[in-house]
N, C-alpha and C positions, 0 to 999 in steps of 0.2 A: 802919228806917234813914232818916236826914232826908236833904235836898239840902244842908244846910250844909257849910262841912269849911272850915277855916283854912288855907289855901293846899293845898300836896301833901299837910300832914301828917294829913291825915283820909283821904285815899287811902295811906299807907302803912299806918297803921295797922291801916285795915282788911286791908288785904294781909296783915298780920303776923300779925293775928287767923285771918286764912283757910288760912294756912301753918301757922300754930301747931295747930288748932282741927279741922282736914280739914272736910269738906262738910257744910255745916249744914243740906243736905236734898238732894234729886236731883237739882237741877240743871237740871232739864229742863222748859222753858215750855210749854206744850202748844202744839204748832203750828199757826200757822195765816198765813194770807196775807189781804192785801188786798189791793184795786186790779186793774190792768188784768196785772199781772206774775204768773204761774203757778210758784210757785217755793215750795220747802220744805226742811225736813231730811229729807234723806235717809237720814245716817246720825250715827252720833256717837261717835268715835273718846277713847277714857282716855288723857291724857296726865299732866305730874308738875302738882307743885302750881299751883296762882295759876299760869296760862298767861295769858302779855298778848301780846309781843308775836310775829306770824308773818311766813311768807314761801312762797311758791311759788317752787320751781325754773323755769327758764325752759322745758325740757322739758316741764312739769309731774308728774314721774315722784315730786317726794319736798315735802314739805311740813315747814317747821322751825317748831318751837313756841319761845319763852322759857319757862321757867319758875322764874317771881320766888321760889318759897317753895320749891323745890329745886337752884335754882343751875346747873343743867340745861337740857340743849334735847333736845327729842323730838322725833327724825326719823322720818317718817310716809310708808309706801309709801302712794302713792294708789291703786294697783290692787287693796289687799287692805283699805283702809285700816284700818291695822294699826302700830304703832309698832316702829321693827325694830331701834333703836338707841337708846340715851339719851348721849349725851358733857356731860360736866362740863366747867362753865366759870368765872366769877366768881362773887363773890358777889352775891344777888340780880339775877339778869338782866332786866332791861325789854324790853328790844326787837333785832331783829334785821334784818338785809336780805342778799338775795343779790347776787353777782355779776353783770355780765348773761352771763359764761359757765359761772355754775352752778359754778364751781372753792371757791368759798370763801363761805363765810358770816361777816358781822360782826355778834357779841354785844356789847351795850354792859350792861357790870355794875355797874347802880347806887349799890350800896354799896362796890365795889374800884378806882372810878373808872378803868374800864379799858375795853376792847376785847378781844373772844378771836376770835381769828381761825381757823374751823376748816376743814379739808381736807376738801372733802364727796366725794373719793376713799378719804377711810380713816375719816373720821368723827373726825377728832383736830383734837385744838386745837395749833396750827401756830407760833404768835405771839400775845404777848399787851402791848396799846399802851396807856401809860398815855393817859389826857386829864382833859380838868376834872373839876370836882368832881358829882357825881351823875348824869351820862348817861343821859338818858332814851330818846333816840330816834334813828336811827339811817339813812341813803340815801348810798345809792353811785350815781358819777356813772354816766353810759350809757357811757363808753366805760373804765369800772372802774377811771381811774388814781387819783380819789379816792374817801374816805370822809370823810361828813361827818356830827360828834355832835354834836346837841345837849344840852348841859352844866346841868342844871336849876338845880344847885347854883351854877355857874361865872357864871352870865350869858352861857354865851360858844358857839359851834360851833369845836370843833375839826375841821381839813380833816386827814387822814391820806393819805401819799402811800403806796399797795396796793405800788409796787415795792420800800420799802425797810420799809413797815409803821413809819414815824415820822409825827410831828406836825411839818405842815409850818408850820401857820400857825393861828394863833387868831384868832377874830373875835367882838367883843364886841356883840352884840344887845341885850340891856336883860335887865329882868327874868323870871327863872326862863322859859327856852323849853323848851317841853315839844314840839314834833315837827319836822321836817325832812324835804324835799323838793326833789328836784331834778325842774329841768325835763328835758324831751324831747332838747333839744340840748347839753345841760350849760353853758348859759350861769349860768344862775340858780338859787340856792338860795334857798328858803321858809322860814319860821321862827317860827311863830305865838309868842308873848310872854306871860306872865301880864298885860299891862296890856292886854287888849284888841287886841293889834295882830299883825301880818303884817310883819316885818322881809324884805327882799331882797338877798341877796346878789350883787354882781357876780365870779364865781369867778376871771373873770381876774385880779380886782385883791385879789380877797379882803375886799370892800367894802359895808358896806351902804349901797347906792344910791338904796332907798325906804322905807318904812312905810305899813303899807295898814291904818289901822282897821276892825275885826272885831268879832263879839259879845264875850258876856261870857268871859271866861275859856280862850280859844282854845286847842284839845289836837292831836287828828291833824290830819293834813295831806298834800293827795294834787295830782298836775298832771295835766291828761288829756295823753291820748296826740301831741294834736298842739300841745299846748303852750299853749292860748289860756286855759286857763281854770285857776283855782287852787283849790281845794274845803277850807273850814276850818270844822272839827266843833266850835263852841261850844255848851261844857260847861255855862256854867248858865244859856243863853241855848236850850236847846233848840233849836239853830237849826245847819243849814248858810250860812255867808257864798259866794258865789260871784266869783272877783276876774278879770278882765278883765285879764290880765299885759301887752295892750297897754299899758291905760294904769294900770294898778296904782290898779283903783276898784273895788269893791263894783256888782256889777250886780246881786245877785238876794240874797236870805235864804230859806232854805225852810225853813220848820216842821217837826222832826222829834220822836222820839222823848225821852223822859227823859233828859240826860246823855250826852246823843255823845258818842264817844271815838274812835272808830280812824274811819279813811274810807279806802275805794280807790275805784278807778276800774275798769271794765271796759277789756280793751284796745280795744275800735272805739270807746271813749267815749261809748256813748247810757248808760250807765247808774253811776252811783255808791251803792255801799255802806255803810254807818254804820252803827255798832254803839250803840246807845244802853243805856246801863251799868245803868240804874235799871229798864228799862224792860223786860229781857231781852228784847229783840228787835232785828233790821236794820233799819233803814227802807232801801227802794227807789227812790233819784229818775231821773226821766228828765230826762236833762239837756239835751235839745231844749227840753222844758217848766217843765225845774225845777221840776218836782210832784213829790209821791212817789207811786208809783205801785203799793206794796209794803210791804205790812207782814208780817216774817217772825217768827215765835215762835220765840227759840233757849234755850239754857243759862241757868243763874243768871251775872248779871253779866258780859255779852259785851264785851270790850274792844278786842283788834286783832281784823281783816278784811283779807285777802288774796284774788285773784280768780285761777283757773287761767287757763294762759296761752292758752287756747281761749275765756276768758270764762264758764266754768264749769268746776267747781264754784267756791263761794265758801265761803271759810275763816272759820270765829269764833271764836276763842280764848273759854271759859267761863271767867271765872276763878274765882270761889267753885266752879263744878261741877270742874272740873280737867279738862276736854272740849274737843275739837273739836267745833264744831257741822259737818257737811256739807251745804252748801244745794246742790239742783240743782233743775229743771225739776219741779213735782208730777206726780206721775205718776196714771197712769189705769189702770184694771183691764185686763188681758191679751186681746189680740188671739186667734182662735178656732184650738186645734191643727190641722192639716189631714193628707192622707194618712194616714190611719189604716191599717194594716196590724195585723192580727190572727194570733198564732199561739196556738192552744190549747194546754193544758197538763191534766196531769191535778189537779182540781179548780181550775184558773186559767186566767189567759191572759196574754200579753206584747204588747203594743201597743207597736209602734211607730208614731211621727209625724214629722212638721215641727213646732218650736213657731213660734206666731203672736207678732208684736212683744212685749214685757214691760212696756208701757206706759211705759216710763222707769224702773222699781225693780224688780230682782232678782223671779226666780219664785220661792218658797218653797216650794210642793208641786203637786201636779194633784189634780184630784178627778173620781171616774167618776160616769158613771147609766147602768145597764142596761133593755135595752128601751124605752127611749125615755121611761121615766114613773120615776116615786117619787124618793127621798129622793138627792142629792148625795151622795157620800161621802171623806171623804180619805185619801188614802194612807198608810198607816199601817206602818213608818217612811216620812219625806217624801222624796219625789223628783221630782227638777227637771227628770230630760234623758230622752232618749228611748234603749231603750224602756222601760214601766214594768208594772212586776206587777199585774194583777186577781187579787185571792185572792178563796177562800171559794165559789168556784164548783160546781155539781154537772154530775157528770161525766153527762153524755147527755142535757145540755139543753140549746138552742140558745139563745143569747143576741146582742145587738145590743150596743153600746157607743158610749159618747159618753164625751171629755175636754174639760175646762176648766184653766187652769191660773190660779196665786192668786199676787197680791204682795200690797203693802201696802194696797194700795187694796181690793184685795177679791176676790173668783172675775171671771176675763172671762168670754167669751163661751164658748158649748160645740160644741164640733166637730160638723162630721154626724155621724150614726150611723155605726158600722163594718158592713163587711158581716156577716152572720151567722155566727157558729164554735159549734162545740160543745167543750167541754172534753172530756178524754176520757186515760185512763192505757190501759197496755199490759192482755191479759185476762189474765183469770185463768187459773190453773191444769185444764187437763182433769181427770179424774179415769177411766183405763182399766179396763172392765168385761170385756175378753176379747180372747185373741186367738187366730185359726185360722192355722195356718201351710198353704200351698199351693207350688205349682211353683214354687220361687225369691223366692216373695213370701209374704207376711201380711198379715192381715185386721186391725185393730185397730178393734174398739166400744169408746167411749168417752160419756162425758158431758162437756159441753163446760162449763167455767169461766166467770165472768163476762168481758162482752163489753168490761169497763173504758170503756164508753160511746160504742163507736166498733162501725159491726157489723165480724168477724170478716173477713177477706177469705180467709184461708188456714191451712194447718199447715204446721210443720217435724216431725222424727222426727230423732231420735239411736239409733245401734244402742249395744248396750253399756255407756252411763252415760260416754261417753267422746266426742271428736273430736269431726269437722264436723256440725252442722245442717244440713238438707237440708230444701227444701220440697215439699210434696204440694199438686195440683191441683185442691182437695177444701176445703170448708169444713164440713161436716158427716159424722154416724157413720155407716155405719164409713169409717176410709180405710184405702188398699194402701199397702203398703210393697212396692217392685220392688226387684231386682236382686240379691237374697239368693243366699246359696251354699245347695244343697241339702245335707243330712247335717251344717250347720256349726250347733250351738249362740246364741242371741241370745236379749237383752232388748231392747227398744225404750222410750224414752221421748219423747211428746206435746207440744209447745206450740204455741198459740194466738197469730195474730199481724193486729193491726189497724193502721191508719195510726200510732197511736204508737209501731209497734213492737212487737217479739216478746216474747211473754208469759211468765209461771214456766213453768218444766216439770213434766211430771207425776211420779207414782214411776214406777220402774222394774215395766214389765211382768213378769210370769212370765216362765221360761225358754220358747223354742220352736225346735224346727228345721225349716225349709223341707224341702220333699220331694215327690215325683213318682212316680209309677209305674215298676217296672222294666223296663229295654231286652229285648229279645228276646232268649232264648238261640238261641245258633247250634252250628256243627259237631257239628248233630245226628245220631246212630249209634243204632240201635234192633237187638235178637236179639228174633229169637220166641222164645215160651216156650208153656208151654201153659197156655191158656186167657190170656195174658199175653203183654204184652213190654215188654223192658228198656231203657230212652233213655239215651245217653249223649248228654254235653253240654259244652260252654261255657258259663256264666253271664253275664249281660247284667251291666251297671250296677243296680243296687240302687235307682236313683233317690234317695237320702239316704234310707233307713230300709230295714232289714233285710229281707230276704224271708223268709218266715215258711211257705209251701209254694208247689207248682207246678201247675198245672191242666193237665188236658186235655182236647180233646174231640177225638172221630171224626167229628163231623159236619157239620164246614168253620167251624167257629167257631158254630155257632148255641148250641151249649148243650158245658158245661164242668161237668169233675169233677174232684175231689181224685187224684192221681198221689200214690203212696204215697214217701215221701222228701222230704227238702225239700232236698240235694245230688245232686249226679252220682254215679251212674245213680239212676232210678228207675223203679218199675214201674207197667206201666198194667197195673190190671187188667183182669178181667170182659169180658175177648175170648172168642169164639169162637174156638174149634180150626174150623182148615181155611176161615175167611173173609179175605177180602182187607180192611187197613183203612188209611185214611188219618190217620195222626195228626199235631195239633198240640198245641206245647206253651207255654206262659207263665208267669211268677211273680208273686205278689203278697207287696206288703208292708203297710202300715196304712193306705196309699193309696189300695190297690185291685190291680186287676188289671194287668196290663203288657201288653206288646205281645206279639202271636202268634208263635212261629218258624213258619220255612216249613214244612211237611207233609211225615212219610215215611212210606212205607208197610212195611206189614208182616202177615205171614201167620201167625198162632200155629197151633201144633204142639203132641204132645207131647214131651218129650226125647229125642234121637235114643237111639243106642246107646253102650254105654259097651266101652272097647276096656281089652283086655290087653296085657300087655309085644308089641310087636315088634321086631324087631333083623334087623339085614341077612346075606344067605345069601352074598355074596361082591360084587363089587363093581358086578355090575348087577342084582341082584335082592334082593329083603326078603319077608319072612315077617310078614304083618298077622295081626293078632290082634282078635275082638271075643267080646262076651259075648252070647248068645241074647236080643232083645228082646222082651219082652212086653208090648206094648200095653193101654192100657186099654181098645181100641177098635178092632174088627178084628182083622186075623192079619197078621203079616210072612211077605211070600212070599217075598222073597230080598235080599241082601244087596251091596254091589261097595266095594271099600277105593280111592280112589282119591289119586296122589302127585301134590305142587304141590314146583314150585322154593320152598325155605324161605323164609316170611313173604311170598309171594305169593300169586296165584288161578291163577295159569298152570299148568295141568294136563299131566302131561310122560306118564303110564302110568296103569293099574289092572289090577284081577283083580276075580272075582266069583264070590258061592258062594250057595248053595240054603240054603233057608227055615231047614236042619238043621246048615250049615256053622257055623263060627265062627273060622272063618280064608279067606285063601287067597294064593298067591303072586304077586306080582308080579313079572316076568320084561321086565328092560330092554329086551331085544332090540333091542340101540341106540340106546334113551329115556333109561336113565339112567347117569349118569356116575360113574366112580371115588373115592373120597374126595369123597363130596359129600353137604351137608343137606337132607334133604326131609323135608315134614309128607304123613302117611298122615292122610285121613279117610274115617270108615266110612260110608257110605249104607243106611239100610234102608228100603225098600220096603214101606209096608202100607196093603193095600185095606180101606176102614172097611167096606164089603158091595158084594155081586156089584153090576156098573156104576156104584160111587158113586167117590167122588173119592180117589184115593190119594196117600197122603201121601208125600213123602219127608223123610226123621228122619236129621240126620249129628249122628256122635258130635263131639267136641272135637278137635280137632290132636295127632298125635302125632310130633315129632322123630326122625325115624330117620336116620343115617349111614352110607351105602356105604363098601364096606371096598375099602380102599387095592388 
């Protein structure tokens, strides 16, 4: 593409070519800067076709593009930068300007010789003002009552009054004026000329009151902030003119880039902007020195430049690329994360931080190094905030950690090491080998599950495959299980529990029931017998498992024998006839043995005598009856029937008869009473040999009744 072009009509064309034709390559200069100014793309925002001209809200919250090859302005959030609306306007639109209270934006539409006036409340085009013929460019006074176009076609600036959105007044300049600028105080409007020149308008009068010779071909057109100075981008002079609005002269030219086209200003005025069109880049002048001090690499074909209202960012409409350029501050690699906080995970970890400054451009990811040596890594998907995953970890191995975080510039600096963590998951599963049930409790052997990389601190137990987990004070096999009911049925199941938390559980153990030895029987009642005697009893508690028999022993507990029976009564055997003995009795169940009952004694014998019918002779005497005894041991010498008040021991009469007798009468003689119950028992008397021990042998209880 040459520098020639016959007036605008070589800039349209191409325009038409670039609308017609879309992006004849990416657009995108490779950046770079020069000079004493640290400034670059930061970013670069798609907008519609051929973008020329822009504007910053005074806020700086929204960014309005022209765009000539769609007729269109793309409004640009700057906090996402991100285009969040497109509003339709004329046709082919040049250029635009805000408000200074950000209510309204004015589109001047090239080819529909008009003005669109849009609500930057709703995003709508509000009013639309005709003016001259081809509108190139476009400033609103500071205090918003007017707008003023320059008319490329017209020769002329039409002044538009904002209250009623008419054409108040035309003012003819010379030929083809391609930009416009008002001053600081709204005295004076600017108006660079196809011939070389700088037209000045006096706004009160509506008057051009000077002409300021300029390089070749004069395009944008900017005023600083305090009004002194004039800034005009000539286009095939390669050159910025600098004008002294005192006296409306030419104080400085500064060498710029290929084909200037847009210029702003910074607001505190040390610094002015130029879009050099051929050159795709900004140049940077300092306007203390009127040097440039900045050479910025932007989009294919850079045209208007607008400055936020903070003095950054700085705006560049691309027009072949269809891009905003975003120029800010270059940035530097990331300042070092701090606070490192570590928590382990099973095979990871979580780190949280503080992030360190971002150097001026967005973090894109972080990247770790463990134990202090080998290879970087990055996070993999990327994450920018705190805190972030370490994967890939093995669980029961101690590790150290360091972050660095990454923008465009590259990885910063990398944080101190974190203190040391182990990764580590909940354990594993026990696996139980046996269990002994005892007095209320259980024993559970077990094999313990992996330790998931954390040692083991404790166990829980579940009874049944059901309810609460409970913990045990025990970290290895076997552990007890308290509190069991004895006699009741359970399964128990296992788990393992480390700092991460409590682990699978195991299977379900076998069935088992707790259990204890059985309580002492009591209201103990013994009969001799011979060679024998017979225990009556109460049963004790079973302790939870059945008793299975009874023991006794004679000789205060030192040694114990099987008691024939395993309910009340039972018989002890293998006594002697005629010794005195002391016994005790207890039961066992799979337990063991139980506790002792207290000791009674008892004298075996052999069975007394057995009796015949008795009945009563009148109403104080009875007629006892027994049968001859024959011992297996000795001889019975005599015999005596002796009467209790019925179901007593209290002994009221008797009678007594010889070795031969088998009866004999008992005679109340004022013992016994009229209609009344008495038990008759028989005594017999017999010597085992001359001076040995004589036994005495009573028959059973016999019921007799005195007659009325």
């Amino acid at each position: 593409m040459t520098r020639a072009r016959s007036g605008r009509v070589a800039a349209l064309i191409l325009a038409l070519l670039v609308a017609c034709l879309g992006m004849l390559g990416s657009g995108a200069a490779p950046v770079s800067a020069t000079g004493g100014d640290s400034l670059s793309v930061v970013t670069t925002v798609g907008v519609g076709s051929t973008p020329w001209g822009v504007a910053v809200s005074p806020d700086g919250s929204r960014v309005y593009v022209a765009n000539y090859g769609d007729s269109s302005v793309s409004v640009i959030n700057t906090a996402t930068n991100t285009v969040v609306t497109t509003v339709s306007v004329g046709s082919y639109p040049w250029d635009l300007a805000m408000s200074p209270d950000g209510s309204r934006v004015y589109v001047v539409n090239y080819y529909a010789d008009s003005v669109s006036v849009i609500a930057t409340a709703t995003n709508a085009v509000v009013a639309t003002v005709g003016v001259g013929s081809y509108p190139q460019a476009v400033a609103v006074s500071p205090d918003g009552s007017r707008v003023y176009v320059a008319n490329y076609g017209g020769d002329s600036v039409s002044v538009i009054n904002t209250a009623t959105n008419a054409v108040v007044a035309t003012v003819s300049v010379g030929r083809r004026p391609s930009g416009v600028a008002v001053s600081p105080d709204g005295s004076r409007v600017y108006v660079p000329i196809e011939d070389s020149k700088v037209k000045v308008i006096n706004t009160a009068t509506n008057a051009v009151v000077a002409t300021v010779g300029v390089g070749s071909y004069p395009e944008g057109v900017a005023v600083s902030p305090d009004g002194s100075r004039v800034y005009v981008a000539n286009y095939y002079d390669d050159s910025v003119s600098v004008i002294n609005t005192a006296t409306n002269a030419v104080v400085a030219t500064v060498g710029v880039g290929s084909s200037p086209y847009g210029v702003a200003v910074s607001p505190d005025g040390s610094r002015v902007y130029v879009s050099n069109y051929y050159d795709d880049s900004v140049s940077v002048i300092n306007t203390a020195t009127n040097a440039v001090v900045a050479t910025v690499g932007v989009g294919s074909y850079p045209y208007g430049v607008a400055v936020g209202a903070g003095g950054s960012p700085v705006y560049v409409t691309n027009s072949e690329a269809a891009s905003v350029s975003v120029l800010g501050a270059s940035a530097s690699a990331p300042a070092a994360p701090t606070s490192l906080n570590v928590t382990p995970g099973s095979g990871s970890a979580s780190v949280s931080f503080t992030a360190g400054a971002d150097g001026g451009a967005s973090i894109s990811n972080y990247e770790y190094q463990l134990n202090g040596a080998g290879s970087w890594v990055a996070l993999s998907p990327a994450d920018t905030s705190s805190p972030v995953t370490i994967p890939g970890l093995t669980n029961g191995t101690a590790y150290t950690v360091k972050l660095r975080a990454v923008n465009t510039a590259g990885s910063g600096a990398a944080s101190d090491a974190s203190g040391s963590f182990t990764p580590r998951t909940v354990p594993g599963a026990p696996t139980i080998s046996s269990v002994t049930a005892g007095d209320s409790t259980v024993s559970v052997a077990f094999t313990a599950g992996s330790t998931g990389g954390s040692s083991i601190t404790g166990y829980e137990y579940q009874l049944n495959g059901s309810g609460s987990w409970f913990s045990l004070g025990t970290t290895s096999s076997p552990v007890a299980i308290p509190g069991l009911t004895n006699g009741t049925s359970y399964t128990v199941k296992l788990r393992a529990v480390n700092v991460a938390g409590s682990g699978a559980a195991s299977d379900a153990s076998g069935s088992f029931t707790p259990a204890t030895t059985p309580d002492a029987p009591t209201s103990i009642d013994v009969e001799s017998d011979d060679g024998s005697a017979l225990i009556s009893f109460t049963a004790g508690a079973d302790g939870g498992a059945a008793i299975s028999k009874y023991e006794f022993s004679i000789d205060g507990g030192s040694t114990w024998a099987d008691a024939v029976g395993t309910a009340s009564p039972v018989t002890i055997p293998g006594l002697t006839n005629g010794s005195s003995y002391s016994i005790k009795l207890r039961a066992v169940n799979t337990v063991g043995a139980g506790t002792a009952s207290s000791a009674v004694s008892v004298d075996p014998a052999p069975a007394g005598p057995t009796t015949c019918p008795m009945s009563a002779l009148g109403k104080y005497s009875i007629q006892t009856c027994w049968n001859p005894l024959v011992p297996v041991q000795g001889k019975t010498n005599r015999y005596r029937a002796y009467v209790y008040i019925a179901g007593t021991t209290t002994r009221v009469a008797s009678c007594k008869g010889s070795a031969a007798d088998t009866g004999c009468v008992v005679k109340g003689g004022g013992k016994l009473t009229a209609a009344t119950d008495y038990d008759v028992r028989v005594r017999a008397r017999v010597q085992i040999a001359p001076r040995q021990v004589i036994w005495s042998l009573y028959s059973a209880p016999v019921r007799v009744s005195t007659l009325p």
